[in-house]
C-alpha positions as CSV (number, residue, x, y, z in Angstrom):
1,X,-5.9,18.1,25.7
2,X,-4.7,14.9,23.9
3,X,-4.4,14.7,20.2
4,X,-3.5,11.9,17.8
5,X,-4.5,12.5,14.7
6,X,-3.3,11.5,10.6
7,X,-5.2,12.7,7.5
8,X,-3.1,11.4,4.7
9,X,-3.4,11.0,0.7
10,X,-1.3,8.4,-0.9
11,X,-1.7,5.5,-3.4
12,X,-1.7,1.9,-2.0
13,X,1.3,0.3,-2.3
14,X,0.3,-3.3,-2.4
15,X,-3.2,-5.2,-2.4
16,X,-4.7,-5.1,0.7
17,X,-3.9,-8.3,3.2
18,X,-7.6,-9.2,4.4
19,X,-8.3,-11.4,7.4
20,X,-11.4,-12.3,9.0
21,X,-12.0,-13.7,12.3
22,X,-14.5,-16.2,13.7
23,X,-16.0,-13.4,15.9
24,X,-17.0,-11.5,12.5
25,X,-14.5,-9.2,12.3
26,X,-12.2,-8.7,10.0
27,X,-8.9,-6.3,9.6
28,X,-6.9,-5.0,5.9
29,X,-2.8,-4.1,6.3
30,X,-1.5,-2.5,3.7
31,X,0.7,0.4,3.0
32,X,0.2,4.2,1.8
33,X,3.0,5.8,-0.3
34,X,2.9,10.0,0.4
35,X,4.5,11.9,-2.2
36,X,6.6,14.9,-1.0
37,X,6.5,18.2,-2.2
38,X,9.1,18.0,-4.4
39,X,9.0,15.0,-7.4
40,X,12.8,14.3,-6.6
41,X,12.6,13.0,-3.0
42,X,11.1,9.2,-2.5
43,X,7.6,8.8,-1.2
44,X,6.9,8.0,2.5
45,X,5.5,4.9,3.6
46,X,3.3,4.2,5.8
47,X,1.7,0.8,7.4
48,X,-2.3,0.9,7.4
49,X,-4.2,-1.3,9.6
50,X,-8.1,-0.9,8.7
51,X,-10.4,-2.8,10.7
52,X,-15.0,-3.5,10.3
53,X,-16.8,-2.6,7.4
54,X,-13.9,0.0,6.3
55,X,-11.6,-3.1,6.1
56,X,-13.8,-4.7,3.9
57,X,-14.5,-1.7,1.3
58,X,-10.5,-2.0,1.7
59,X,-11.2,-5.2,0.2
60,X,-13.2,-4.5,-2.4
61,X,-12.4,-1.7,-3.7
62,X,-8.4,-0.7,-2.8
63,X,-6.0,-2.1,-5.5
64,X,-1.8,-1.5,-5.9
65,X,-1.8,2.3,-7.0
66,X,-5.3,3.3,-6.1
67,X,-5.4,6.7,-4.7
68,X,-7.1,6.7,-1.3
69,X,-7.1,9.2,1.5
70,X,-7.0,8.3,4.8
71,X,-8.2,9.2,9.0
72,X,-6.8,7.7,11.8
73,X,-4.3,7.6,14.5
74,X,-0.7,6.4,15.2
75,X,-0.4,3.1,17.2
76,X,3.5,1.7,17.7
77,X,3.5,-2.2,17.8
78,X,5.9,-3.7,19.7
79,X,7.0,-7.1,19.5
80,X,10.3,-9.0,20.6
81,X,12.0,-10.8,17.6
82,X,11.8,-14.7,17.9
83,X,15.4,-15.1,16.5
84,X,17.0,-12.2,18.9
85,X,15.0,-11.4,21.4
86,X,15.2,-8.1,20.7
87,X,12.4,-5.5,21.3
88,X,11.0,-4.3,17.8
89,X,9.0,-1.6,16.7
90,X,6.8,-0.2,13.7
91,X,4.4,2.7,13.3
92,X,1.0,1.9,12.2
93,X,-2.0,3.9,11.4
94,X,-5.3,3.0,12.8
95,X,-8.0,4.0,9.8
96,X,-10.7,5.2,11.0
97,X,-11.9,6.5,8.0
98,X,-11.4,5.6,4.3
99,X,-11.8,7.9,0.8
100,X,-11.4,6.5,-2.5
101,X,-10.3,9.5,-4.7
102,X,-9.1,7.9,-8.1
103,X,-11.9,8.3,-10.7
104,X,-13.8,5.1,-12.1
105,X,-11.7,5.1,-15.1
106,X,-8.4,5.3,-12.7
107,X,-9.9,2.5,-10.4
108,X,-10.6,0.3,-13.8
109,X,-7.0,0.8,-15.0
110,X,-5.9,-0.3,-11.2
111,X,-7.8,-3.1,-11.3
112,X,-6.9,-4.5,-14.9
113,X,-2.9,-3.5,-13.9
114,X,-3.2,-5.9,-10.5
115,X,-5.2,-8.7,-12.7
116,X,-3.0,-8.9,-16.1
117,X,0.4,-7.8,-14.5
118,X,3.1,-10.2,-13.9
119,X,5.2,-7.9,-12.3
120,X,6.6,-8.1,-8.7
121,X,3.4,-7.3,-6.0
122,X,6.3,-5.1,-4.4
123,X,6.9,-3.0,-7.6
124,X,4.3,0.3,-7.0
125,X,3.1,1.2,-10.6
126,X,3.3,4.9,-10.6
């Protein structure tokens, strides 16, 4: 028996990066911050890679500091680097399925933070 399975609940770090393809599909990368257990320790990130008609409710809906939960699977791409020619690597978690958990009045706030801040798109807000 073979098992790859995630199930994690985060806040997005950064607007979703949307792409759509002449075939019709389209794909939304962005990335997941986890809080630990304890409030001391940093977060853990984590690359998402959302693709269909989850991708584009990504879209739509998923701004910097929403809180989403997430299904899927871990994928590793691979790549070698242009400058080095070096083999590189980053985990990435396949969505399979998307929850948005913040409340309407959370997503509202999200959505007026992304459109009237001029802060870095890096910087999370929470």
């Amino acid at each position: 028996m073979e098992i790859n399975s995630v199930n994690l609940v985060g806040r997005a770090g950064r607007e979703p990066d949307v792409r759509y393809f002449e075939s019709g599909s389209t794909v939304a990368n962005f990335t997941l911050a986890v809080n630990r257990r304890s409030r001391e320790e940093e977060p853990d990130w984590f690359n998402l890679e959302i693709w269909g008609k989850q991708a584009q409710i990504a879209a739509d809906y998923v701004r910097k500091g929403s809180l989403i939960g997430i299904t899927g699977s871990l994928k590793i791409d691979s790549w070698k680097d242009k400058n080095t020619g070096e083999d590189r690597y980053k985990p990435v978690i396949r969505v399979d399925r998307l929850s948005l958990l913040g409340s309407k009045k959370d997503n509202e706030t999200n959505n007026n933070y992304a459109m009237n801040s001029n802060n870095n798109k890096d910087d999370v807000p929470f």
